[in-house]
C-alpha positions in Angstrom: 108.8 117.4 101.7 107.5 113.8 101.7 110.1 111.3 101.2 109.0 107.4 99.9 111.5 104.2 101.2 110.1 101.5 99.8 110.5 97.8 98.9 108.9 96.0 96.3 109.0 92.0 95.9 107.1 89.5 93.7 104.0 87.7 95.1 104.5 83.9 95.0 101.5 81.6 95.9 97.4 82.5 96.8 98.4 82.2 100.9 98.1 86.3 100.7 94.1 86.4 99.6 93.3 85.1 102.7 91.7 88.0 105.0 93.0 90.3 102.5 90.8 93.7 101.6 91.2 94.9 98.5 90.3 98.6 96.6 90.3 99.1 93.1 92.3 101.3 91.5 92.8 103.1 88.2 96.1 105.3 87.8 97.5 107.0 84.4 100.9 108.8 83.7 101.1 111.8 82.4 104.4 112.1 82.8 107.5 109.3 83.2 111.0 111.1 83.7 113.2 111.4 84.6 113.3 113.5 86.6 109.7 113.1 87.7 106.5 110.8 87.2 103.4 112.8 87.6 100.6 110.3 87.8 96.4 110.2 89.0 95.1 107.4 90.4 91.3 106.8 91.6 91.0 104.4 94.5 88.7 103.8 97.2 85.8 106.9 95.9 89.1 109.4 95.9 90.9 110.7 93.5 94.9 112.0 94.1 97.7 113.4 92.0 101.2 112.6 92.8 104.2 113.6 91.7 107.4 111.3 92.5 111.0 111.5 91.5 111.7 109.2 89.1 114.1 107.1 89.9 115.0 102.8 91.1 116.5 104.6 94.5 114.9 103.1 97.7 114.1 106.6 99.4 112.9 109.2 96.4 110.7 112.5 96.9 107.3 112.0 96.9 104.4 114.8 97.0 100.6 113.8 96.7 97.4 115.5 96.7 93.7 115.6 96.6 91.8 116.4 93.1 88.1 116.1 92.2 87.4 112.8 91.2 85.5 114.1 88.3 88.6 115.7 87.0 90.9 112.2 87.8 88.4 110.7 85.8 88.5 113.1 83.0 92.5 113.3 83.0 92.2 109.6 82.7 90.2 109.2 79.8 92.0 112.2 77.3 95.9 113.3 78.7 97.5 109.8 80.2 100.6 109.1 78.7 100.7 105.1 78.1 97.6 102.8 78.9 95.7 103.2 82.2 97.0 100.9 85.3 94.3 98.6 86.4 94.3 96.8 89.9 93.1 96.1 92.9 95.2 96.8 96.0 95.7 94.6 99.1 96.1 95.8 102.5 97.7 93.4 104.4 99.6 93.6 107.9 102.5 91.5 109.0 105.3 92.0 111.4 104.3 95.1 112.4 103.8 96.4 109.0 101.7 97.5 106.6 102.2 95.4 103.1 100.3 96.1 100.2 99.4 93.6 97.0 98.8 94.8 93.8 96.8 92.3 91.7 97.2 93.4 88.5 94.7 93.4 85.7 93.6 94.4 82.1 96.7 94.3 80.2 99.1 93.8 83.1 97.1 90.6 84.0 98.8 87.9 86.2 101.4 90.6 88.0 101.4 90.3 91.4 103.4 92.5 93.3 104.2 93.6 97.0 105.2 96.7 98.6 106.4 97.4 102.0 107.0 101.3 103.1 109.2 101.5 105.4 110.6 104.1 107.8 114.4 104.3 107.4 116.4 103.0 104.0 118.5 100.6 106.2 115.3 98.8 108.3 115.0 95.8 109.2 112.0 93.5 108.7 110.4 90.0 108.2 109.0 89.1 104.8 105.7 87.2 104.8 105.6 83.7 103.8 104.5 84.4 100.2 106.9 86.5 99.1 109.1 86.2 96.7 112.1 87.5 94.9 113.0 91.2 95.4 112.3 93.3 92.4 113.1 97.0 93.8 115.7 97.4 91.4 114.3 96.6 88.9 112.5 99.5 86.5 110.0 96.6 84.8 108.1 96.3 88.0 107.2 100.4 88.0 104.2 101.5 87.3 104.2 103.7 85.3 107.0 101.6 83.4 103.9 99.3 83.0 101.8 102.0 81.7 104.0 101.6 78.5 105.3 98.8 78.5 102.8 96.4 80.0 103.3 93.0 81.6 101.7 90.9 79.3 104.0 92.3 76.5 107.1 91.4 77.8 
């Protein structure tokens, strides 16, 4: 069973673009929970569908796996629940992690997020200079809460 901890904080700042690679991404719901979110995203040339418990806990199930991209693309376009999630994705290490940016676009425009996955619920670890307020907690900041309820509306 896969098992997600992660921590999610707002982006404050530019300082995080530099060196930065990024990958586009395009992910849809098709479902929202609870008790699950079933979503496909298409990043990087590969296509995935992942099914996560729904929930603002820091460690939640977590289950993903490859599809054709022709079918992501096709689930996309006809049986998403909620407009599709448009972004590019940051890869970005510091202290000995991996952090990743989401730079939001289309109608989530000017979200910037970060996410840090980390082993244990309880680890500890440095925050990089443009990071901002924690926003873990907080169901806004979800994805697929964005999917209906997106940033720019709010």
């Amino acid at each position: 069973m896969g098992i997600e901890i992660e921590r999610k904080f707002l982006v404050s700042g530019d300082s995080w673009r530099a060196g930065a690679a990024g990958v586009r991404c395009r992910q849809g719901y098709l479902c929202v929970g609870p008790p699950v979110a079933v979503r496909v995203r298409i990043m990087g040339g590969a296509a995935h569908i992942n099914v996560k418990k729904s929930t603002l806990e820091l460690m939640r199930s977590e289950f993903e796996y490859p599809i054709p991209v022709e079918d992501a693309e096709e689930i996309l376009a006809h049986l998403c629940d909620g407009v599709v999630i448009e972004k590019t994705r940051y890869t970005i290490p510091f202290g000995g992690l991996i952090w990743e940016v989401d730079a939001f676009e289309g109608v989530n425009q000017g979200l910037v997020v970060a996410e840090v996955e980390l082993e244990r619920a309880a680890q500890s670890f440095d925050k990089p200079p443009w990071v901002g307020e924690e926003v873990s907690g907080d169901p806004r900041y979800l994805n697929s809460h964005l999917s209906r309820r997106p940033y720019t509306m709010w």
